[in-house]
C-alpha positions in Angstrom: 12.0 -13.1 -35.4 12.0 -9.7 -37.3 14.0 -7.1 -35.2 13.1 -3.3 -35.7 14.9 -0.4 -35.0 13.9 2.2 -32.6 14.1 4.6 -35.4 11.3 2.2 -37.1 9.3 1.5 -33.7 9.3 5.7 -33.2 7.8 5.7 -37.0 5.5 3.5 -36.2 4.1 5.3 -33.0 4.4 8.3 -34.9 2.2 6.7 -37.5 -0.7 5.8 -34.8 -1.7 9.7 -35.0 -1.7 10.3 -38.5 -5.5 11.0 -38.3 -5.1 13.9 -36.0 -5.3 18.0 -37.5 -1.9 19.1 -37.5 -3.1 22.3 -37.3 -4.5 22.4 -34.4 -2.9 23.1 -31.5 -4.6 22.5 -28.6 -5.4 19.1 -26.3 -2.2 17.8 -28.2 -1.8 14.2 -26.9 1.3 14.3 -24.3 2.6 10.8 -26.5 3.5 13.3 -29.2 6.3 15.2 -27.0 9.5 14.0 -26.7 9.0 12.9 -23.2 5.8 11.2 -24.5 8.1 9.2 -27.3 10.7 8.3 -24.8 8.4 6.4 -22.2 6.0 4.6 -24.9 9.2 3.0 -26.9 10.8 2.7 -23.2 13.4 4.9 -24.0 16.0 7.9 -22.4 14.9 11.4 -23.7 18.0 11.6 -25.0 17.7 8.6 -27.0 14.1 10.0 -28.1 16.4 13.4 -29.3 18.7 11.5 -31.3 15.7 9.5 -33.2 13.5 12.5 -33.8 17.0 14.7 -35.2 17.5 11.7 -37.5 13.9 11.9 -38.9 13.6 15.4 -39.2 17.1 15.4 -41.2 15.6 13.1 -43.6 12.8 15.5 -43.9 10.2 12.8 -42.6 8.7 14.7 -39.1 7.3 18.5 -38.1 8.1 20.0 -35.3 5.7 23.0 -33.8 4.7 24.0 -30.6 1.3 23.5 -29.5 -0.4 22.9 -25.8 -0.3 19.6 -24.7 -3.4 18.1 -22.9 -3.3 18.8 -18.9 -0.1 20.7 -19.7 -0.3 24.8 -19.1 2.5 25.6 -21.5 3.1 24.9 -25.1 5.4 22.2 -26.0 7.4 21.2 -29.2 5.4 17.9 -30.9 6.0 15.6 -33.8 3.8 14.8 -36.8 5.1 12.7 -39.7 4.9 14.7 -42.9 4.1 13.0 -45.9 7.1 11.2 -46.7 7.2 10.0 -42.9 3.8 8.6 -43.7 5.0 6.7 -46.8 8.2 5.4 -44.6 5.9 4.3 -41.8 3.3 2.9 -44.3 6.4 0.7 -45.6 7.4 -0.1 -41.5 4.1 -1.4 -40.3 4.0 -3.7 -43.9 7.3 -5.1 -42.6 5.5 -5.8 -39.0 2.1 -7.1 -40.9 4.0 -9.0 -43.5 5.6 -10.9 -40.1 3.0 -11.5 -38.2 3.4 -9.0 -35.6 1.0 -6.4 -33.8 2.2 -3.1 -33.9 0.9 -2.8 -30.3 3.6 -5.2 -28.9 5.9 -3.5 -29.9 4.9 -0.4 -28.7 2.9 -0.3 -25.3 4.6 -1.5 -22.1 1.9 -3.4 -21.2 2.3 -5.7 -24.5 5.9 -6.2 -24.1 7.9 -9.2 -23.3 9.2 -8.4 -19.7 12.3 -10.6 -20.2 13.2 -9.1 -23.2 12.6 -5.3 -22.2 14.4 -5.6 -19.5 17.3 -7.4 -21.8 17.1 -4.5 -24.2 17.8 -1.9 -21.5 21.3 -0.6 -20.1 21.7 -1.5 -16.5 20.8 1.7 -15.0 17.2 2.4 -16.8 16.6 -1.6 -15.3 17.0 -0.4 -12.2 14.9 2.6 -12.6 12.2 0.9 -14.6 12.1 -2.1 -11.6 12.3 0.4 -8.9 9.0 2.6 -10.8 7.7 -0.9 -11.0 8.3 -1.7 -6.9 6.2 1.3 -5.9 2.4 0.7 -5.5 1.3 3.8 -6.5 1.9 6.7 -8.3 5.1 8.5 -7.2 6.7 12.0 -8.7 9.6 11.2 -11.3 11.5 13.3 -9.1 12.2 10.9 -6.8 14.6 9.6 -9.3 18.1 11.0 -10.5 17.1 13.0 -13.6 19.2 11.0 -16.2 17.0 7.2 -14.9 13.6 9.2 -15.2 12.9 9.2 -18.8 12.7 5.5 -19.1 9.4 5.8 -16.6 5.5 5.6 -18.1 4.7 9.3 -16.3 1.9 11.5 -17.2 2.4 15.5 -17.9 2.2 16.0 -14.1 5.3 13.9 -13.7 3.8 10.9 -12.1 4.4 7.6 -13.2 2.1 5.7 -15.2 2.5 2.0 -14.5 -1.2 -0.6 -14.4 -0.7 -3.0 -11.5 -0.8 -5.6 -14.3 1.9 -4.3 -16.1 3.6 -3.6 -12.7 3.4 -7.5 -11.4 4.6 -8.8 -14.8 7.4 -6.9 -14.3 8.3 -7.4 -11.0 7.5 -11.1 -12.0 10.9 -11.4 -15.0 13.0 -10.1 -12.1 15.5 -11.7 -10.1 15.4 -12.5 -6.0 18.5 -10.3 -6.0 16.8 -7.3 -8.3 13.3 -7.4 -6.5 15.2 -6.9 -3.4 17.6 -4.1 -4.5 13.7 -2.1 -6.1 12.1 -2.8 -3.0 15.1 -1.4 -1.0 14.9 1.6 -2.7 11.4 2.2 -2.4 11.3 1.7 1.3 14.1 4.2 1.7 12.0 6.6 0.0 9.6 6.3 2.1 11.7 5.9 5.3 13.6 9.4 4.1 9.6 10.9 4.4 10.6 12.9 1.1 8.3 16.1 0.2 8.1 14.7 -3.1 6.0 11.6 -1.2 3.5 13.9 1.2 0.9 13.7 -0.5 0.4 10.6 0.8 -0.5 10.9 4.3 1.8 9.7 7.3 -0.6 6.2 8.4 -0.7 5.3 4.1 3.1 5.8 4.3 4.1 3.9 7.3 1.9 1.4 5.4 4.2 1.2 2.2 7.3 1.7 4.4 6.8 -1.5 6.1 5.4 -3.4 3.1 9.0 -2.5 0.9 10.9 -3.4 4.2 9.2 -6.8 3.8 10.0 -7.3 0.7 13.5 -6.0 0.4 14.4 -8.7 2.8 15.0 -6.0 5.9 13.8 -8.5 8.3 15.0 -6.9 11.3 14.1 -3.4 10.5 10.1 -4.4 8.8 9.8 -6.1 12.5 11.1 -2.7 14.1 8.6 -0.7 12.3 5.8 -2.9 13.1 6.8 -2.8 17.1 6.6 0.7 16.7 3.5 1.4 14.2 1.3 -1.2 15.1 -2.1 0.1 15.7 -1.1 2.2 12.1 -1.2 -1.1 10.2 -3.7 -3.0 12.4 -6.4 -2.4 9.9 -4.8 -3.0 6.6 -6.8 -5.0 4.1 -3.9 -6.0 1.5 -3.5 -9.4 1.0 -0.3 -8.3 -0.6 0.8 -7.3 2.7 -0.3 -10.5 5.0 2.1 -12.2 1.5 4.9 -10.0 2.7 4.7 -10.5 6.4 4.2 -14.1 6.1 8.2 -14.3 5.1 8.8 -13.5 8.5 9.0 -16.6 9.6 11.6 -16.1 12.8 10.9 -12.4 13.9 13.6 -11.3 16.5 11.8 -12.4 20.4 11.3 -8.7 21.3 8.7 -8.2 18.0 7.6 -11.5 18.1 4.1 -10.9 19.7 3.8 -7.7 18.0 4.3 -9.7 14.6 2.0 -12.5 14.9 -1.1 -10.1 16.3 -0.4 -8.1 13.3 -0.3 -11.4 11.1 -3.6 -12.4 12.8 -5.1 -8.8 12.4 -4.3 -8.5 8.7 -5.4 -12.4 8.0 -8.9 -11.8 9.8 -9.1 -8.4 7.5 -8.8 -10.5 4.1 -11.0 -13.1 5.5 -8.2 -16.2 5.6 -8.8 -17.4 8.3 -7.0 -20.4 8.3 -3.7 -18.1 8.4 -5.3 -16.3 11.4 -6.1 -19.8 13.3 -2.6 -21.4 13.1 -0.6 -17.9 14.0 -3.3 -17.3 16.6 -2.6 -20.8 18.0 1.2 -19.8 17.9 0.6 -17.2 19.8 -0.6 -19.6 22.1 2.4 -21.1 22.5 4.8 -18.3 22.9 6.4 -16.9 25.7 8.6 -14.0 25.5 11.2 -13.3 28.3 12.2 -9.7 29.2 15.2 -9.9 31.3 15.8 -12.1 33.6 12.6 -11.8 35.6 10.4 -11.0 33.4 8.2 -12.8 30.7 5.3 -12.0 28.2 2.8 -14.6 27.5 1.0 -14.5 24.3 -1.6 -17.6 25.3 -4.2 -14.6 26.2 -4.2 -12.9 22.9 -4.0 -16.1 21.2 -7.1 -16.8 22.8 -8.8 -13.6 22.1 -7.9 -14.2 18.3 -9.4 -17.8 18.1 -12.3 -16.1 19.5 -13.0 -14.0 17.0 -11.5 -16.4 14.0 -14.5 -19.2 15.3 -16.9 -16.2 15.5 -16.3 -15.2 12.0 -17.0 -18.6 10.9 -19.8 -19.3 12.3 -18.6 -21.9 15.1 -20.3 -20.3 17.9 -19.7 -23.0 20.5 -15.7 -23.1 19.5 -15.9 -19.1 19.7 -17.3 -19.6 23.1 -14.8 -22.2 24.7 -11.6 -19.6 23.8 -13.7 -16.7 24.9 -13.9 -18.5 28.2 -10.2 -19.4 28.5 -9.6 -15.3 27.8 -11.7 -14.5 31.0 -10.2 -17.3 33.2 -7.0 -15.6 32.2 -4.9 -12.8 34.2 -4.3 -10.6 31.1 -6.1 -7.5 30.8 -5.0 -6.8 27.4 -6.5 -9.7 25.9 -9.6 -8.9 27.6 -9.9 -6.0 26.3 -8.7 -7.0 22.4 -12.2 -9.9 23.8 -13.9 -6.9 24.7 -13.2 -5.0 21.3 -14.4 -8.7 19.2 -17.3 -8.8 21.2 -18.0 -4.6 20.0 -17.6 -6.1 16.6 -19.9 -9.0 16.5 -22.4 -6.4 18.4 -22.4 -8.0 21.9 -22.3 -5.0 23.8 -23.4 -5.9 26.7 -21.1 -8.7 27.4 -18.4 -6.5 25.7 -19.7 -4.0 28.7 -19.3 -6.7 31.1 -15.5 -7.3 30.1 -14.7 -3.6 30.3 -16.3 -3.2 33.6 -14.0 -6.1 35.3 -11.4 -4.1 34.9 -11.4 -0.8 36.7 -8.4 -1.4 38.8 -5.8 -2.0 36.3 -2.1 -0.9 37.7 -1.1 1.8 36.2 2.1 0.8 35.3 0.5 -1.6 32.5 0.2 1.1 30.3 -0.9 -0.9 27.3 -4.4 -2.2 29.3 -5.0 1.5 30.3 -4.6 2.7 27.5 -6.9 -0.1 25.6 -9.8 0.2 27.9 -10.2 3.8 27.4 -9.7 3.2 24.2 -12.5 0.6 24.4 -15.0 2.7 26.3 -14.7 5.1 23.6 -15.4 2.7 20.8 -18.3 1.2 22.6 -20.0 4.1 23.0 -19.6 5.7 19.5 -21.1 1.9 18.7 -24.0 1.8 20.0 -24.4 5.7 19.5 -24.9 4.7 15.9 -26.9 1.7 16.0 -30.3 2.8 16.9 -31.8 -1.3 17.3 -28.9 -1.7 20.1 -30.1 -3.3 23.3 -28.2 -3.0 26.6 -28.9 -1.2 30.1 -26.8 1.3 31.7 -23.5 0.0 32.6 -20.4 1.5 34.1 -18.5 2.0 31.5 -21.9 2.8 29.7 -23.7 5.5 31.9 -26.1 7.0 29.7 -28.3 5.2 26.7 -28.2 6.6 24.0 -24.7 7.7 24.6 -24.0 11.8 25.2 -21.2 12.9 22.7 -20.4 14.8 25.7 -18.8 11.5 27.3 -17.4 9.9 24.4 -15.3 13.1 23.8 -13.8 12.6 27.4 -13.4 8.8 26.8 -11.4 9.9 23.2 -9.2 12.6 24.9 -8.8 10.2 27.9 -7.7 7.3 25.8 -5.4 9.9 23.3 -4.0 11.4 27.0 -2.6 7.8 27.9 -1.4 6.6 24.8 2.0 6.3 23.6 2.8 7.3 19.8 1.6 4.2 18.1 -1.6 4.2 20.1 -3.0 7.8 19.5 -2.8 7.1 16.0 -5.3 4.4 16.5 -8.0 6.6 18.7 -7.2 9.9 15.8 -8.3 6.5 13.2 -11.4 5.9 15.6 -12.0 9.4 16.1 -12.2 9.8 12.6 -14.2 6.9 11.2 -17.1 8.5 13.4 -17.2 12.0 11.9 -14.5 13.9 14.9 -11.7 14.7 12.3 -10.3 17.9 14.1 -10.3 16.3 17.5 -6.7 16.0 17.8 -4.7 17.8 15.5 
C-alpha cells in the first residue's frame, strides 16, 4: 500500500480549498487554521506547526490573518500558493495513480480505526478514545492542553465526533482501553466540572451512571443508581439498558433498585422480553436487612408483569399479576399498580388502588411518599384529558381537577420525599407546564 507523509496528506487538504478567494477574509473555513489542520489529519498542533514551517520554507503556503467562521477574532490561515498547487497536483496523482480516495486519508470518519489508532503515540490514543467515550459534545478543556489537539472540535472548542465515527472507534479498542475512556469520562462527570454545566444535573447523573457501567465500576454504577433512581427511571437509551444489563450480580443492598431500573428502562425501549424475565426475577428475590429484616421484591415484580402483559396486548395475563399485586401486603407496589393503571388510562381503578391506602405507617417513607406522588399525577392526568370518565373519588375530590389541589398534592409529595424522589415530582411538575414550582 502507498504510504504518505503528513507533510503530503497536509498538502492534500490544503489542496481541497484551492477554489476559495484568498483575498477575502471573512467566513474563512476554521479547517484552514492550524487547529483546523491538526484535528482533520488527526494530529498535535505542534505537529501541524512543524508541517506548515516546512511548507512555507519551501515557499509553497501563505499565511494572513483573516476571521474565521463563528470565530470573533482574526486568525492566521493557510493557502497553497502556486507552487503548493503544482506540489499537491503531483500528491493527489500519486493517491489517484494508487487507487486511493483522497477522503480516506483525510476525514476521521473514512479512516481505518485500527490503523489510526496504530499511527498515534500513546497519549493522543487515550485522548482520542476518551473524546470518543463521551456521548456528546464536551469542551476540549476538559482535557490536559498538550492531548487536546488530536480532538475533532469546532471554533467553540467542542468536540466534533458523529456517533458513527464515535462507535467505530470505540469498536478497534481493547476491553482494557474502553474501560480506562469510560473511566475517565465518568470521573468527569462524577467531579461535576464547570466545564460540563451546561448539561443539566438529571442529564448528568444520566451519563455518570452510564460511564460507571461501562468502565467496569460495578459497585459504584449500582451506588449511583440506589441513590438516583427516580433520575434515570425514564431513560429511553437502549445503550443504557446494554450497559446495565452487565450487571449481572449487583451487591444485595442495590439489588431491587437495579432490576426495577432494568425493568423501567426495558419497558421504555419497548423490549419487553428483557422486562418480563428481570420482572419475574424480581419475583423471586428476597433481600435481608439485618437480621430481622427482609425486603421482598415478588410485589413489584408483579406490578411490572402487569404492565409488561398490558403493553402487549395480553389483557387477561395483565389481569391475573394485577390481581396478585392487590392480594399482596406491599403498598409500594400498589402504588407503582396504581401509577401503570394512570398510564394505560384506567383512572378509576388507578383511583380505587390509591384510595386503599390511606393508613400507610409513616415510617414507610417510600409508600408515602409514592401515593402523594401518585395523587398528583392522577390528577394533572385527567386534568388534561378532557374524554376522561370517572366520578369523584377520595383521592379525586373534584372533576375536572382544581390546579388549586394538585399544587398541594405536588408540594405534599416534594415535602415527603427524600433527595432521589423530589427529583422525580420537579420531572412531573415539569412535564405539565409548573417549571418554577420548586426551585
Amino acid at each position: 500500500m502507498t504510504d504518505f507523509t503528513i507533510g503530503e496528506r497536509l498538502l492534500l487538504h490544503l489542496y481541497r480549498y484551492r477554489s476559495l478567494d484568498q483575498n477575502e477574509i471573512y467566513n474563512i473555513p476554521w479547517e484552514l487554521t492550524q487547529d483546523g489542520i491538526a484535528t482533520t489529519l488527526c494530529i498535535s498542533r505542534a505537529h501541524a506547526s512543524i508541517e506548515l514551517k516546512k511548507l512555507k520554507n519551501k515557499e509553497r503556503v501563505v499565511e494572513y490573518q483573516a476571521h474565521v467562521k463563528g470565530g470573533k477574532v482574526k486568525r492566521y490561515v493557510y493557502y497553497l500558493n502556486p507552487e503548493g498547487l503544482k506540489a499537491a497536483a503531483e500528491v493527489q496523482k500519486k493517491a489517484d495513480d494508487a487507487g486511493i480516495d483522497v477522503k480516506t486519508l483525510l476525514d476521521l470518519k473514512c479512516q481505518d480505526p485500527t490503523m489510526a489508532f496504530d499511527s498515534m503515540t500513546p497519549e493522543d490514543k487515550y485522548a482520542l478514545g476518551c473524546a470518543c467515550a463521551f456521548r456528546v459534545p464536551v469542551p476540549l478543556t476538559i482535557l490536559e492542553e498538550h492531548k487536546r489537539a488530536i480532538i475533532p472540535a469546532d471554533a467553540s472548542g467542542m468536540t466534533v465526533i458523529n456517533k458513527d465515527v464515535r462507535e467505530r472507534y470505540l469498536s478497534a479498542a481493547s476491553p482494557e482501553d474502553m474501560r480506562s475512556w469510560h473511566s475517565f469520562a465518568a470521573d468527569e462527570w462524577l467531579e461535576n466540572r464547570t466545564d460540563l454545566r451546561d448539561y443539566d444535573e438529571a442529564f448528568r447523573i444520566v451519563e455518570r451512571t452510564y460511564h460507571l457501567l461501562k468502565a467496569g465500576r460495578k459497585s459504584e454504577a449500582c451506588r449511583s443508581i440506589s441513590n438516583n433512581i427516580y433520575d434515570l427511571m425514564y431513560v429511553d437509551d437502549r445503550d443504557f439498558l446494554d450497559a446495565l444489563l452487565t450487571v449481572t450480580n449487583p451487591p444485595e443492598k442495590n439489588l431491587l433498585d437495579v432490576l426495577a431500573l432494568t425493568c423501567d428502562i426495558a419497558i421504555n425501549v419497548s423490549d419487553y422480553k428483557i422486562a418480563r424475565e428481570t420482572a419475574e426475577r424480581m419475583v423471586d428475590t428476597v433481600v435481608f436487612e439485618g437480621e430481622e429484616n427482609e425486603e421482598h421484591g415478588d410485589a413489584q415484580g408483579y406490578a411490572y408483569l402487569a404492565e409488561v402483559y398490558a403493553l402487549r396486548g395480553m389483557r387477561d395475563e395483565a389481569d391475573k399479576f394485577i390481581r396478585l399485586v392487590q392480594e399482596s401486603n406491599s403498598a409500594l407496589a400498589k402504588l407503582i399498580l396504581a401509577d401503570v393503571l394512570i398510564d394505560m388510562k384506567e383512572y378509576g381503578s388507578a383511583a380505587d388502588e390509591i384510595d386503599k391506602l390511606t393508613n400507610i405507617p409513616r415510617a414507610n417513607e417510600a409508600s408515602v411518599f409514592r401515593r402523594f406522588y401518585t395523587i398528583a399525577k392522577l390528577n394533572l392526568a385527567l386534568r388534561e384529558d378532557s374524554a376522561a370518565d370517572i366520578t369523584v373519588k377520595g383521592c379525586v375530590p373534584e372533576v375536572p381537577p382544581t390546579e388549586e389541589y394538585i399544587i398541594k398534592m405536588l408540594n405534599m409529595a416534594f415535602a415527603s420525599a427524600e433527595s432521589r424522589g423530589k427529583a422525580l415530582v420537579r420531572s412531573l411538575a415539569k412535564s405539565y407546564g409548573y417549571r418554577d414550582l420548586f426551585r
